[in-house]
C-alpha positions as CSV (number, residue, x, y, z in Angstrom):
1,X,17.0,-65.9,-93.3
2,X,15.2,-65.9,-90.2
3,X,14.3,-62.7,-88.2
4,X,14.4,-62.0,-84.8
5,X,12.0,-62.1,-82.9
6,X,11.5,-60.0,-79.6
7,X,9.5,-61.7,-77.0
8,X,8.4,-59.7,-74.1
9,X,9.6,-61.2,-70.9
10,X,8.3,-63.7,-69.4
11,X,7.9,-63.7,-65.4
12,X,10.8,-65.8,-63.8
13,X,13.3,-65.6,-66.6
14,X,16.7,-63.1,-64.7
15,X,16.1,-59.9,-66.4
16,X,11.7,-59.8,-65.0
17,X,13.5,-61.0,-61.4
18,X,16.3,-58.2,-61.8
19,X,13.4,-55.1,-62.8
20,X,10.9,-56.5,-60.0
21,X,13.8,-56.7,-57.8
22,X,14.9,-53.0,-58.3
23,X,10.9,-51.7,-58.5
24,X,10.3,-53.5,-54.8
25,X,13.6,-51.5,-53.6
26,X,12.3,-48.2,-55.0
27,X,9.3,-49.0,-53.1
28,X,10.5,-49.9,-50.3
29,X,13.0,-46.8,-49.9
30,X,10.2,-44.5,-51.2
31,X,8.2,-46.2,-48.3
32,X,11.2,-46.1,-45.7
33,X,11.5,-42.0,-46.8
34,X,8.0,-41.4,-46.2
35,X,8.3,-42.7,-42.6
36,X,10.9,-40.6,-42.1
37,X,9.8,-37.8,-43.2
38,X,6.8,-38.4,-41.3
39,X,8.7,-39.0,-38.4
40,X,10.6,-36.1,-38.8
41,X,7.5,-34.1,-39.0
42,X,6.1,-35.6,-35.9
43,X,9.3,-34.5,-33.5
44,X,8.9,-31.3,-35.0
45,X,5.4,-30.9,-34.2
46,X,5.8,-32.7,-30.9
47,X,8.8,-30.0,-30.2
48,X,6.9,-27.2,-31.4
49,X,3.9,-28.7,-28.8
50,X,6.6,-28.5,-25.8
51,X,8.0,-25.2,-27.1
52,X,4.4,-24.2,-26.5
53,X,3.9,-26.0,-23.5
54,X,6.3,-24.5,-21.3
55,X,5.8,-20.6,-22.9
56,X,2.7,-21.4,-21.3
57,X,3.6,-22.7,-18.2
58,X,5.7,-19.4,-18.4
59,X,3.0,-17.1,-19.0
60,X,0.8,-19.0,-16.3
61,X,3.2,-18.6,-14.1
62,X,4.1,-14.5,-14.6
63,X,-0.2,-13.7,-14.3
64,X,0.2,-16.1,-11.1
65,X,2.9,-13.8,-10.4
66,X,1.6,-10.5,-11.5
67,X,-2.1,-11.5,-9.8
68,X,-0.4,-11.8,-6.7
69,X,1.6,-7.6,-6.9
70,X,-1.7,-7.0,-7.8
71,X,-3.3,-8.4,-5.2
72,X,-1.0,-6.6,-2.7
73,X,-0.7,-3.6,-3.7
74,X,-5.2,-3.3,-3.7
75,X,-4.8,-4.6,-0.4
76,X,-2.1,-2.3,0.7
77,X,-4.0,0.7,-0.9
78,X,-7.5,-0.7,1.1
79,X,-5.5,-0.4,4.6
80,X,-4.0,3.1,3.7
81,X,-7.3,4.0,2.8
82,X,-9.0,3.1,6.1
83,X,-6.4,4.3,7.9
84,X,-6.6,7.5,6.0
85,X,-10.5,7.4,6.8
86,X,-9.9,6.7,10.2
87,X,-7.2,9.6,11.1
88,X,-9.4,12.0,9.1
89,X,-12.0,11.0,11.7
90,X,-9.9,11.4,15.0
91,X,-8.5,14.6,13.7
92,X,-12.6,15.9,13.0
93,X,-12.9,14.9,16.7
94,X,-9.6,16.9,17.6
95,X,-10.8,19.9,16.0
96,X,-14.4,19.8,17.5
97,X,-13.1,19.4,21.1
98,X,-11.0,22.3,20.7
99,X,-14.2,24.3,18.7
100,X,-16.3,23.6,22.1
101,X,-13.3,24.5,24.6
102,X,-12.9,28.3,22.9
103,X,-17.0,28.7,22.6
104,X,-16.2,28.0,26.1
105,X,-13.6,30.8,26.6
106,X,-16.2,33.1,24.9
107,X,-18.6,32.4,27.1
108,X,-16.5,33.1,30.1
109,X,-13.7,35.7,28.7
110,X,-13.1,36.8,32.7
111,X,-11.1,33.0,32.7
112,X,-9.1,33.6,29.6
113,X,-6.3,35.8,29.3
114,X,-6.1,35.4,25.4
115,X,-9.0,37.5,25.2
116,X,-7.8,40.7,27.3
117,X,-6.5,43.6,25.5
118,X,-3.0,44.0,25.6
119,X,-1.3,45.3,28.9
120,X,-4.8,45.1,30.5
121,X,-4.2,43.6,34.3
122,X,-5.6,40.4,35.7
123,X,-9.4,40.0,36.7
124,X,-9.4,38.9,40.3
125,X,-11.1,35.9,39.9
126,X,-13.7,34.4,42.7
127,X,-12.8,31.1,43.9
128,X,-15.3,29.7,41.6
129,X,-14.0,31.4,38.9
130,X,-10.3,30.1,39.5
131,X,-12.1,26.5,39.8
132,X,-13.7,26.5,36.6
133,X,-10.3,28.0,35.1
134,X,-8.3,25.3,36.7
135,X,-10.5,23.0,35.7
136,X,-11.1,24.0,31.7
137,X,-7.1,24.1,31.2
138,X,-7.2,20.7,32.7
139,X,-8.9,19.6,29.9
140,X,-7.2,21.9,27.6
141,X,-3.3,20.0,28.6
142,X,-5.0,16.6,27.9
143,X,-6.7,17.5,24.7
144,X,-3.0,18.7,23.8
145,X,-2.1,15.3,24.8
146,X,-4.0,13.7,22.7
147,X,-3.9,15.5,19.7
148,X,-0.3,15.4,19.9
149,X,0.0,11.5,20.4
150,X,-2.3,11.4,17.4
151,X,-0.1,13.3,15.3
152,X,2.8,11.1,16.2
153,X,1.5,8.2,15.8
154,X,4.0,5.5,14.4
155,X,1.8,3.5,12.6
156,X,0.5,6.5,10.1
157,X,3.9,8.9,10.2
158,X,3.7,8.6,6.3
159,X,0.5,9.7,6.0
160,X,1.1,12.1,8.6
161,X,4.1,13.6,6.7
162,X,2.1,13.8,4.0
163,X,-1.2,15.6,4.6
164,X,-1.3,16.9,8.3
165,X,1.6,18.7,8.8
166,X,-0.2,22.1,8.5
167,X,-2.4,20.8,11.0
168,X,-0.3,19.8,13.6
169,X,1.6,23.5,13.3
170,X,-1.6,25.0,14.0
171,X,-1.5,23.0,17.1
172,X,2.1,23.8,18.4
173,X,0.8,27.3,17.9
174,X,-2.2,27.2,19.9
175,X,-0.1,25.3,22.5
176,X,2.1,27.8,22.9
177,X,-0.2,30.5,23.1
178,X,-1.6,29.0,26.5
179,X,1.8,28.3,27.6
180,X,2.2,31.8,28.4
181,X,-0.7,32.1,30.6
182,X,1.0,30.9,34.3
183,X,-2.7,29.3,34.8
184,X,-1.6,27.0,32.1
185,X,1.5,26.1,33.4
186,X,-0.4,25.6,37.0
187,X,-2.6,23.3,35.0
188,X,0.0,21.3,33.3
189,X,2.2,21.1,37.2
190,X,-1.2,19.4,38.3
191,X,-2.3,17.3,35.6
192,X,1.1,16.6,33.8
193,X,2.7,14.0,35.9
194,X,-0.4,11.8,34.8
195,X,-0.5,12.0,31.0
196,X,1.7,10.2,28.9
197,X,5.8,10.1,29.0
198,X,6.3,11.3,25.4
199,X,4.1,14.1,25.7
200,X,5.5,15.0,29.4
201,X,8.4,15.5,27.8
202,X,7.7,17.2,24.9
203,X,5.7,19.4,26.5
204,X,8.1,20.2,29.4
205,X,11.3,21.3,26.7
206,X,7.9,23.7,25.5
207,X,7.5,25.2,28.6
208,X,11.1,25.8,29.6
């Protein structure tokens, strides 16, 4: 009896078409899947790119923002600094005016009734004398004037407010010490109508 023989298959007969059929499919899908997945991987990477992309443009745009605070704020800081520097300055002047006006009074103590003992009566002046008087409070209304327009100045009332208030009490006290003196008030009747409004006014509720 014959035995069976098994061949291997031979290209073209159904069952080599049939496996080469299903091994180009495998391929094919394997192939299909990896372009997927690749594509896949490639919107991920090209989201993750925009993700980072606009927390940048974010980030660019808060320094942009935070640069420009900054900015201000050095800039605001400079101007109160020069402004600072330049009231310290004025105010320096202010003091040294009224320095020279009472080495003035020293030299001449006849003129000033601040420096008589109290209850002691009036020098009778010479009409010299009463010139030079006249003429020193004179100065002495308008250095009031401008020491007070100084300390009320708009522009610096913060600063003012902050650091000079001391100051400007030390001059409401010297102003009224003169006040009493009637040649002050002479002075200021002469020279007052000239000065300022603001201060004319202030100074005239002082004098009431």
């Amino acid at each position: 009896m014959l035995e069976a023989t098994s061949y291997p298959l031979i290209e073209g007969t159904p069952d080599a078409t049939r496996r080469v059929d299903r091994g180009r499919s495998a391929s094919a899908e394997l192939s299909r899947r990896i372009v997927c997945y690749a594509a896949a991987m490639s919107e991920e990477r090209i989201g993750a790119v925009r993700r980072l992309r606009d927390w940048l443009e974010i980030l660019s745009f808060a320094a942009v923002v935070v640069g420009i605070v900054v900015g201000f704020s050095d800039h605001f800081a400079t101007k109160r600094n020069e402004r600072a520097e330049a009231k310290a300055a004025v105010y320096d002047s202010l003091d040294a005016a009224y320095r020279e006006h009472l080495q003035f009074w020293a030299q001449f103590p006849r003129l000033n009734p601040r420096v008589r003992p109290a209850g002691a009566a009036a020098p009778d002046l010479t009409v010299d004398e009463r010139t030079q008087q006249h003429a020193m409070y004179a100065l002495l209304v308008r250095l009031f004037e401008r020491a007070y327009l100084e300390f009320h100045d708009p522009s610096t009332a913060e600063l003012i407010e902050e650091e000079y208030q001391d100051e400007w009490a030390g001059w409401m006290f010297s102003i009224d010490a003169h006040a009493a003196d009637p040649a002050f008030r002479e002075a200021w009747r002469r020279v007052g109508p000239e000065l300022d409004v603001r201060f004319q006014s202030w100074m005239g509720a002082r004098l009431r």
